[in-house]
N, C-alpha and C positions, 0 to 999 in steps of 0.2 A: 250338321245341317239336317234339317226335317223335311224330307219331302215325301209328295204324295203323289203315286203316279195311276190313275184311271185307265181301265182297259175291259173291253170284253171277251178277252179271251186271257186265260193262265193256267200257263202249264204248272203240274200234271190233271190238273183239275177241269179244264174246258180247252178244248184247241180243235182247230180248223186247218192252221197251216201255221206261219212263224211270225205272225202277233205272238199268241203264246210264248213260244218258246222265247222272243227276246224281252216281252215284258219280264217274266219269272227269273231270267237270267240278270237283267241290268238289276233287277231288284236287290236280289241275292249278292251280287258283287258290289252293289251300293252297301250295304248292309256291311260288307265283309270289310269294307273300307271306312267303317267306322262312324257312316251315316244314319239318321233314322229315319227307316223308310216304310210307309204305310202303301198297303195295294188294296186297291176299290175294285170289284169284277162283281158279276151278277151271281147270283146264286141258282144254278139252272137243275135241269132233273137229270142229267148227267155227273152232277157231283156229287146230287144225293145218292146215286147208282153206285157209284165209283169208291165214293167215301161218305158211308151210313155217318159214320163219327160226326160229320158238320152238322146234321140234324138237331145234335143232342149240343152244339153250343148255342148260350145262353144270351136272348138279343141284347145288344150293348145300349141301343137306341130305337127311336123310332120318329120316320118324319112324316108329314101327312105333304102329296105333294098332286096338286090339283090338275087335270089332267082334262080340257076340252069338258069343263063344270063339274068334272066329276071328282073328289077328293080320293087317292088313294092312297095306301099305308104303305110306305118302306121301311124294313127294321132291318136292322144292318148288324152283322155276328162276327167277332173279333176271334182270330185264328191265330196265335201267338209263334212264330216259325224257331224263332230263336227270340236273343234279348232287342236286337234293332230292327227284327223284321216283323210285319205283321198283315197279315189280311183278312180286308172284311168283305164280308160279301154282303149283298144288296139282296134282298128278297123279298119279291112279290109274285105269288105265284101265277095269278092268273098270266103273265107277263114272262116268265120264265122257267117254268114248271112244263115244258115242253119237247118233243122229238129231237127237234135242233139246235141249236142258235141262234140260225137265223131262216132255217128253211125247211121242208119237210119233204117225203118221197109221195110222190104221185105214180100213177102208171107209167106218165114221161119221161121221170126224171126227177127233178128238185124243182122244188119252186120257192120263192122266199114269201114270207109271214105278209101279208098283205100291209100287217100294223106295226113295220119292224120300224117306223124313223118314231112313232107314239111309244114304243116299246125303250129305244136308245135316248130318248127325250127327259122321258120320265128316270132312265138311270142315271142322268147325269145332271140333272135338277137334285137328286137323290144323296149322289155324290158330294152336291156344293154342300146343300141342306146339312148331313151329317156331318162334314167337316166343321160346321160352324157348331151345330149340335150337341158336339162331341169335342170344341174347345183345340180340336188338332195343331191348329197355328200352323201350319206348315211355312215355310219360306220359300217352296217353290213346288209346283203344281204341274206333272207332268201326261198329258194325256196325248192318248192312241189311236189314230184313226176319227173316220168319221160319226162312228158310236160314240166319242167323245167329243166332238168337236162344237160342240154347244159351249163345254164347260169353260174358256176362256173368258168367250164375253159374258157368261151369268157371273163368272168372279168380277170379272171388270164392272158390270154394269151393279153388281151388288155392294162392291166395295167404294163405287163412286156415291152409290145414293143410301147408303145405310152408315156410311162413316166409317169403315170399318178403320181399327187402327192400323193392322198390318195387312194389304192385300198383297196376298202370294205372287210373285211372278210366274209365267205361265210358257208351258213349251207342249209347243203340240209338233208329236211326229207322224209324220206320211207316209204307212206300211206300201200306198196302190194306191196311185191317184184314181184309179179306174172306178172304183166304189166310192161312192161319195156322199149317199145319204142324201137324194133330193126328193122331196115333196112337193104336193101342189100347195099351192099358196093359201088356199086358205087351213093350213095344218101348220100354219107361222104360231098358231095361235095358241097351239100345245106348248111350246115355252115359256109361256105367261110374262114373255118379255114386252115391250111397247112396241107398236105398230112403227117407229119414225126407226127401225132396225132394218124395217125391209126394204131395203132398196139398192140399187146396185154396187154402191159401194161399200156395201155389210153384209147383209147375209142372203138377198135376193141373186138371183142365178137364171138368164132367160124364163122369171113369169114365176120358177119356182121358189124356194127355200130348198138351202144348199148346204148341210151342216157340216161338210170337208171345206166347203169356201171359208163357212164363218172360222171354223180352225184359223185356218191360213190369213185371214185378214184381222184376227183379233188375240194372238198369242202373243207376248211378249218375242216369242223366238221360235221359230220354225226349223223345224231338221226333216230329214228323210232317213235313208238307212243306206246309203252310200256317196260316196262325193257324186261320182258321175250322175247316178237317180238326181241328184239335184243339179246339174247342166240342164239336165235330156228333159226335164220338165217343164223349165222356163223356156223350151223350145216347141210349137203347134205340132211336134210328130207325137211327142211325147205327153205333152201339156194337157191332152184331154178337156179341151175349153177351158182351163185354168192358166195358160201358159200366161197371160196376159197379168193377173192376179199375184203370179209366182211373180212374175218378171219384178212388179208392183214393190214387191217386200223383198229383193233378191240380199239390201242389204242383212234382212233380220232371216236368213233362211241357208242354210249349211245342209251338210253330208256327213254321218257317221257312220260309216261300216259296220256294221252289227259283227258279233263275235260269234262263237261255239261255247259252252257251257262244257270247258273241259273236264266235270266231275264227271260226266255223263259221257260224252264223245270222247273215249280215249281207249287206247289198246292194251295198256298193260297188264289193267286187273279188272276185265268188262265180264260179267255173267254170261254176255249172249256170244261171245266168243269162243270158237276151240280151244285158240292157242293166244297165247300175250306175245306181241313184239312192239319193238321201238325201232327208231333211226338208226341205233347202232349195232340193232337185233332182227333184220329182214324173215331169220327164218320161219317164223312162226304166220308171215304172211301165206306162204306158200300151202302151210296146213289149213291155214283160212281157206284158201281158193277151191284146193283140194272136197273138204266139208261142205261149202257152198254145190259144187257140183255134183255131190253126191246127196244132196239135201235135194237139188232142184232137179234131179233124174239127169242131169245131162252127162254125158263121156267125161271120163275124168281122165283131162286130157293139160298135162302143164305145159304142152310145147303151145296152144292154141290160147289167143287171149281172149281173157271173158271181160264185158263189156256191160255193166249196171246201169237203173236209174229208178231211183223213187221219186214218182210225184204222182200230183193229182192229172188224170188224162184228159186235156183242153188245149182250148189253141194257145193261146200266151206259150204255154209249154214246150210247144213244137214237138208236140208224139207223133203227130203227123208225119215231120221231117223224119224224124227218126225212125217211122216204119218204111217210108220212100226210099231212104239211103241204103238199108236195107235189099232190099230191092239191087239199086247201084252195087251194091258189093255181095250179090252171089255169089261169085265164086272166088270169093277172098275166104281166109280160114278166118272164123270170128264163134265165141259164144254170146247169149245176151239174156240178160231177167232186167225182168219189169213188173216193177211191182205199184200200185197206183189203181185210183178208180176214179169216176169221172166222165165224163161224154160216153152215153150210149151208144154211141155209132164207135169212136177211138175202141172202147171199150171190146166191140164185136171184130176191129180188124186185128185187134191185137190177137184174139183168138184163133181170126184168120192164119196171121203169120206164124204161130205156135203150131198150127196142123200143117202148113206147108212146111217147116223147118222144125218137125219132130226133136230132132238132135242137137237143135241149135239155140233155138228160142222158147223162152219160157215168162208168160205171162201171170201173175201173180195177182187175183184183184182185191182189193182191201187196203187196210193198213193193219203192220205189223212190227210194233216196234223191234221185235228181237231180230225178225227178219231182217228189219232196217238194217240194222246194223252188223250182219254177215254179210249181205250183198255190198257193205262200203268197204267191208274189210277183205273181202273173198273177189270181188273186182279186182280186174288191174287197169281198167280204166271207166271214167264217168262219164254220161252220156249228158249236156246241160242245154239243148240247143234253145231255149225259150227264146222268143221273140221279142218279149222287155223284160226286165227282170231288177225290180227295185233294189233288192241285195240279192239274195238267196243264201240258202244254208249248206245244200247238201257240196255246192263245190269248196266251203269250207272244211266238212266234214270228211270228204275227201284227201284234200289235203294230211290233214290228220291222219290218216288212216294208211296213207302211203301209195295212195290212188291216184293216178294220174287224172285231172278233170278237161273234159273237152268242153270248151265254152263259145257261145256265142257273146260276141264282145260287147257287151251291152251292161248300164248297171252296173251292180253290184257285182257282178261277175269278172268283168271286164278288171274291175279295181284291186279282185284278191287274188286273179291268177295271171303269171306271167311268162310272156308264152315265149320261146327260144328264139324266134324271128326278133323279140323286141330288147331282149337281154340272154346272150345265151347261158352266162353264168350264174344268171339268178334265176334261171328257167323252172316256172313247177308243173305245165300243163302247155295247152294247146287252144288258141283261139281261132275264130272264122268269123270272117265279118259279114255276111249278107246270111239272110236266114233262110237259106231254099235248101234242099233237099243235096241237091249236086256239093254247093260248100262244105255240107257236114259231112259227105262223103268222102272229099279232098281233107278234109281234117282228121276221119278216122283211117284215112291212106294212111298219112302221117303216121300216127298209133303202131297201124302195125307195123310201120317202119323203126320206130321208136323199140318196138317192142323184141326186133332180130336186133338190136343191139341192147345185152344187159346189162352191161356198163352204167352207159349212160342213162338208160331206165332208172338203174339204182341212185343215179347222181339225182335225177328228177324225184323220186321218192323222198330221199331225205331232206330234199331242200324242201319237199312240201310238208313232210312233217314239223320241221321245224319251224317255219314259217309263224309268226305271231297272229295269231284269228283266234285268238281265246278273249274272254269279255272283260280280262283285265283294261287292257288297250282301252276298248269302247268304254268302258264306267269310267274312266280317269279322262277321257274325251269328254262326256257328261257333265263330271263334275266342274270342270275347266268353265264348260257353258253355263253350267248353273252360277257360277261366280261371278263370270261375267256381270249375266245381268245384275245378281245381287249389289255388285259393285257401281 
């Protein structure tokens, strides 16, 4: 099977958060499973930084693609990964040759590209263009978010009015309904599609242009990245003025759990590790935790559990809850690192709580892959309390790693971890259902009750190591779907 999946973000080359990592990952295990799979991403000034080498590949193509009267050039550069992988990137500088992605630093903070829906518009007009361009034939056309969410109905509407012989069937997935790609209306006109498209039951959205609606109303087949994410949307808590839209297409709209790229997330033979262990080799967890606290200046202290979390610092996130709970549990024994950046304000209290709790807590701001993955490995429990959480990765990663995950039931979260209350045999982690401060605190009680007994820590350990969260699962989920429709 030929498919072609569009994204604005891939890892190792562009990322923000886990767009990347699960486009690069379905691709790569599509690929390994025998398919040929072609990846579309922009060609930004972080890949020329990262990898000078794209510079020097030779354009395969070129489309001219008109843009609000004004004709612009995309040339598109073929990156050959193996024999069935391949990625091209899109390049236009004035358009991507930029600070961000999608946003830049002010003295506030971030702010997003004023021209970012003209900027996603023109890439994925880009995308169709070369595909045709370049002869790809693909059989099934897979795009990401609302940066893509055009690309449906330009195949649809190009393959109705051009003839084409074979129009690709088309799947768009839903990383966050939250982002969606709305414009004011008269910016319909950047897709050089017909005006009888806007309106409310296609791509218009209260007055605007909606390019996550048009996804959702014009793919052959709609996913998200976990079963429950796809309940919780078709419902107005979650639905973010879509619920109605989702409800609409609930028969053409599923849940895949996204996986972990277990070439990368694994313990036996990791670079950024001290020591390798497995399920049936605990010890070497212990030297992790050990290194981690002598890494992060804290007491190296193994009777005391230490307690991670990598993310970006925002409310969805719930840092909040987790500096609050904090609070709640003075005078419990506990260590904690946090590593993460994000809200100026999270950002200052987290520094707060580091100078009040010298010995205990340690705030790390940035991103640091290697870091990453000491603090999953050097953990003995994850800290996940976000407030929605379409899948997420790191309580997968967790898992893996032999780390107990504290989850708010929500999501993706809710789906990969299973908490003793609901199966005590199949138990890997810990959930809380209300997202305040006080729950997460009765949940990290829990922990360190968990924690005076080793036993059963260990039984938890292994059962989340072993646990199935790798992308084999999800790519054979995938391809199930792609058949589907094919058929």
């Amino acid at each position: 099977m030929r498919i072609l999946i569009a994204s604005s973000e891939l890892f190792p080359y562009s990322k923000t958060g886990g767009l990347a990592d699960m486009t690069a990952a379905l691709a790569k295990y599509l690929a390994r499973a025998g398919h040929e799979v072609h990846v579309f991403t922009p060609w930004y000034r972080c890949v020329r930084e990262a990898f000078p080498e794209t510079a020097d590949l030779p354009a395969a193509g070129a489309v001219e693609i008109d843009i609000g009267g004004s004709p612009l050039i995309a040339t598109v550069h073929r990156l050959d990964l193996g024999k069935r992988l391949a990625v091209w990137f899109v390049r236009h500088d004035p358009f991507f040759d930029r600070e961000g992605l999608y946003d830049v630093h002010t003295p506030t903070g971030r702010a997003a590209y004023p021209d970012n829906f003209a900027r996603f518009v023109f890439f994925s007009r880009a995308v169709v263009e070369a595909m045709r361009r370049l002869e790809l034939a693909p059989a099934i056309v897979h795009a990401h978010d609302w940066q893509t969410g055009l690309i449906p109905l330009l195949i649809r509407h190009r393959g109705w009015y051009e003839f084409w012989e074979q129009v690709p069937r088309t799947v768009f997935t839903i990383h966050n309904l939250v982002f969606q790609g709305r414009a004011a209306a008269h910016q319909f006109a950047l897709t050089g599609l017909p005006a009888y498209y806007f309106h409310h039951q296609a791509c218009e959205f209260y007055g605007d242009v909606n390019l996550l609606k048009t996804g959702i109303v014009f793919a052959d087949a709609v996913t998200t990245v976990s079963p429950r994410y796809a309940r919780e949307i078709t419902t107005p808590e979650f639905g973010a003025g879509l619920d109605g839209v989702l409800r609409a297409r609930r028969r053409a709209l599923s849940g895949i759990l996204n996986g972990i790229d277990e070439d990368v997330w694994q313990t036996r033979a990791n670079p950024h590790l001290p020591a390798a262990y497995d399920a049936g080799h605990l010890e070497g967890k212990a030297v992790c935790k050990a290194a981690l606290q002598r890494e992060m200046e804290l007491p190296e202290a193994p009777q005391t559990p230490l307690f991670g979390t990598i993310s970006r610092l925002e409310h969805q996130k719930g840092i909040d809850l987790i500096l609050q709970a904090w609070e709640l549990l003075a005078d419990e024994p506990w260590q904690y690192v946090l590593l993460g950046s994000g809200d100026p304000r999270l950002e200052e209290l987290a520094r707060v709580a580091q100078q009040r709790w010298p010995d205990r807590f340690r705030f790390v701001q940035g991103r640091d892959e290697g870091l990453a993955h000491r603090i999953e490995a050097g953990a003995d429990f994850y800290l996940m309390p976000s407030r929605y959480e379409p899948c997420g990765l790191n309580q997968m990663y967790s898992l893996r790693y032999g780390t107990v995950p504290i989850v708010h039931a929500v999501g993706g979260l809710d789906d990969a971890v299973v908490d003793e209350e609901d199966d005590p045999e199949r138990a890997t982690g810990i959930k809380f259902r209300e997202p305040t401060a006080a729950a997460l605190a009765a949940a990290i009680r829990r922990a360190l009750e968990l924690y005076a007994q080793p036993e059963t820590l260990v039984a938890f350990r292994r059962r989340g190591m072993q646990a199935d969260v790798g992308w084999r699962r999800a790519a054979r989920e995938y391809v199930a779907l792609y058949r589907r429709l094919l058929r």
